[in-house]
C-alpha atoms as a printed R data frame, in Angstrom:
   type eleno elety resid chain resno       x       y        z
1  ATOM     1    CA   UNK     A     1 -45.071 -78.523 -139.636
2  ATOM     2    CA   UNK     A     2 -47.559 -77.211 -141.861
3  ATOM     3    CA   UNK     A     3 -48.974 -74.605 -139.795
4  ATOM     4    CA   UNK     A     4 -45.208 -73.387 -139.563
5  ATOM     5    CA   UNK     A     5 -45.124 -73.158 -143.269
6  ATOM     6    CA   UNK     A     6 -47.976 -71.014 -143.660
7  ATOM     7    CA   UNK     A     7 -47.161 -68.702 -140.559
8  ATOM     8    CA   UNK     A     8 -43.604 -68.140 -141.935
9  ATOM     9    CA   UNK     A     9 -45.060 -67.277 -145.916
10 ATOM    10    CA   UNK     A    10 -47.812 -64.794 -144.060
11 ATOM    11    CA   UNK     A    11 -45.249 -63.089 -141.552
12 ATOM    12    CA   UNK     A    12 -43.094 -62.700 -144.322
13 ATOM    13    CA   UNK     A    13 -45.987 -60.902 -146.658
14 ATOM    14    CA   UNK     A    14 -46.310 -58.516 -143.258
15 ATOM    15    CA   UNK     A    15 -42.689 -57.640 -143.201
16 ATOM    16    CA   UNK     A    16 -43.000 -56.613 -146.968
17 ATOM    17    CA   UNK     A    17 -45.866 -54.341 -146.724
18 ATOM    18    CA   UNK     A    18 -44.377 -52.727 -143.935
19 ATOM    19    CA   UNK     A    19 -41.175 -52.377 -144.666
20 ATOM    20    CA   UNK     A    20 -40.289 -48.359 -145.503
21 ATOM    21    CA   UNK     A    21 -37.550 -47.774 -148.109
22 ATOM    22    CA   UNK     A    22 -37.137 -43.972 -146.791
23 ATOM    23    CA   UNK     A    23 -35.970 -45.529 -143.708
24 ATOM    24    CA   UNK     A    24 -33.129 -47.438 -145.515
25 ATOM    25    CA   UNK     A    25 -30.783 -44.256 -146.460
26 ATOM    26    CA   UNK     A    26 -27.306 -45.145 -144.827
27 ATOM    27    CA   UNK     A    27 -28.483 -47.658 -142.726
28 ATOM    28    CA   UNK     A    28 -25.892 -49.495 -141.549
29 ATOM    29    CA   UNK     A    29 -23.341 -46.697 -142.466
30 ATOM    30    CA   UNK     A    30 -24.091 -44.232 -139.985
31 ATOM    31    CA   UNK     A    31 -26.435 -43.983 -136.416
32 ATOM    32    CA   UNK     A    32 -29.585 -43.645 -135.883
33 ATOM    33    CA   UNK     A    33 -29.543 -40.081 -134.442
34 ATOM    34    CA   UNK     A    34 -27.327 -38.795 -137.213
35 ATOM    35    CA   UNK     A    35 -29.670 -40.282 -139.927
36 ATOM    36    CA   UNK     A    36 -32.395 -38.444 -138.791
37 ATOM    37    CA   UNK     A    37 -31.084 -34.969 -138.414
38 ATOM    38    CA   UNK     A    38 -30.138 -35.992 -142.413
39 ATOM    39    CA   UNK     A    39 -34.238 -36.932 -143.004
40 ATOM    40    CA   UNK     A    40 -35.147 -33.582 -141.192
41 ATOM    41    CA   UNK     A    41 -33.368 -31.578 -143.847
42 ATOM    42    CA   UNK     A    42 -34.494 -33.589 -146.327
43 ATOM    43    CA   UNK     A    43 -31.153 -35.206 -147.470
44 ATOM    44    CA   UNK     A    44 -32.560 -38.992 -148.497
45 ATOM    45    CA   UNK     A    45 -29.581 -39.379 -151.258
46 ATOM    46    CA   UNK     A    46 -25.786 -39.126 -152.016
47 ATOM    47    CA   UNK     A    47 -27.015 -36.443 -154.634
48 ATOM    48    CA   UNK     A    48 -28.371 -34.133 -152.029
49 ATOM    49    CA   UNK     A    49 -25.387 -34.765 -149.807
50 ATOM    50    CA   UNK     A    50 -23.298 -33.330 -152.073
51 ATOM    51    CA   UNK     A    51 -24.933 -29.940 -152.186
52 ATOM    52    CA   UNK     A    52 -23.915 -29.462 -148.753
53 ATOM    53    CA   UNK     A    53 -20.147 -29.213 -147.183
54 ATOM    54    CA   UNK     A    54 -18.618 -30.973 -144.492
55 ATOM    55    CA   UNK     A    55 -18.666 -27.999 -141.712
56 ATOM    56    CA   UNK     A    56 -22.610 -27.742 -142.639
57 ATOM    57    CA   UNK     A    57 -23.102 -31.639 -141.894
58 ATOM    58    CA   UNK     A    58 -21.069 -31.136 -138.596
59 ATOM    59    CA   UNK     A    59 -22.976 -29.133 -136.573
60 ATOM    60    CA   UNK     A    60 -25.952 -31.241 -137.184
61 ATOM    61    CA   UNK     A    61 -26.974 -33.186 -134.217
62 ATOM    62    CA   UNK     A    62 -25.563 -36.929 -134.022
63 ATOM    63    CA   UNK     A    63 -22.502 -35.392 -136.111
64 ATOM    64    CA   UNK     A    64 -19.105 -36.157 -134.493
65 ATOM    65    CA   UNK     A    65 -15.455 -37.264 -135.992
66 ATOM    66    CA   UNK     A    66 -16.486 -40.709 -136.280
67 ATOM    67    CA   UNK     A    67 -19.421 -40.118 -137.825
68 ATOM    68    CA   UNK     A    68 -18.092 -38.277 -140.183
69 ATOM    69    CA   UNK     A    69 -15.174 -40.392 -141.043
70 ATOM    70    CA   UNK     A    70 -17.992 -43.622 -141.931
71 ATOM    71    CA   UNK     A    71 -20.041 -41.096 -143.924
72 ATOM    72    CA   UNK     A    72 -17.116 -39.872 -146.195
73 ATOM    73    CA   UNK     A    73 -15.791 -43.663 -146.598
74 ATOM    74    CA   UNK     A    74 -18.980 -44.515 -147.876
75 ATOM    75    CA   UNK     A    75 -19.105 -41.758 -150.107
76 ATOM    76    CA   UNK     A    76 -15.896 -42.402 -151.260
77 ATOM    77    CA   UNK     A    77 -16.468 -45.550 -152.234
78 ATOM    78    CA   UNK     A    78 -19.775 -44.006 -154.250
79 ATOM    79    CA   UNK     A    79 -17.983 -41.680 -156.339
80 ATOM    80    CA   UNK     A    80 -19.463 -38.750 -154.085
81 ATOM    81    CA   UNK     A    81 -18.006 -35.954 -151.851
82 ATOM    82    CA   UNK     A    82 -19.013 -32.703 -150.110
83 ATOM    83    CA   UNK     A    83 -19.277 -29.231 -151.624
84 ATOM    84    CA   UNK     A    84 -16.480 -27.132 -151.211
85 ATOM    85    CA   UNK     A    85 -16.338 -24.693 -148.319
């Protein structure tokens, strides 16, 4: 039981040094695919979402009408919304 003890308190010290906070923009809001076309243009915040419009985020890859409709409703419930067109 010991030895359980200590191999739970050390895996846990490995998940926290690990553990990437970049990685943790709109997870759980939006795919994987679509997340990462976001990180290659360098949107990691609501704040830089905003600069861009909705027909810009579209024809990123991993972009389609579901997509979308998550991303708004979470960014309507931040306060946030797309540039105007």
């Amino acid at each position: 039981m010991i030895n359980l003890v200590i191999m739970s308190k050390s895996l846990n010290s490995i998940y926290a040094v690990n553990y990437d906070l970049t990685e943790g923009f709109l997870q759980g809001v939006i795919a994987i695919p679509a997340r990462r076309a976001l990180e290659k243009e360098k949107i990691d915040s609501l704040e830089k979402l905003s600069d861009y419009s909705e027909k810009e985020i579209m024809q990123m890859h991993g972009f389609g009408k579901n997509t979308m409709m998550k991303l708004k409703n979470y960014m309507k419930e931040n306060q946030v919304c797309f540039k105007e067109a």
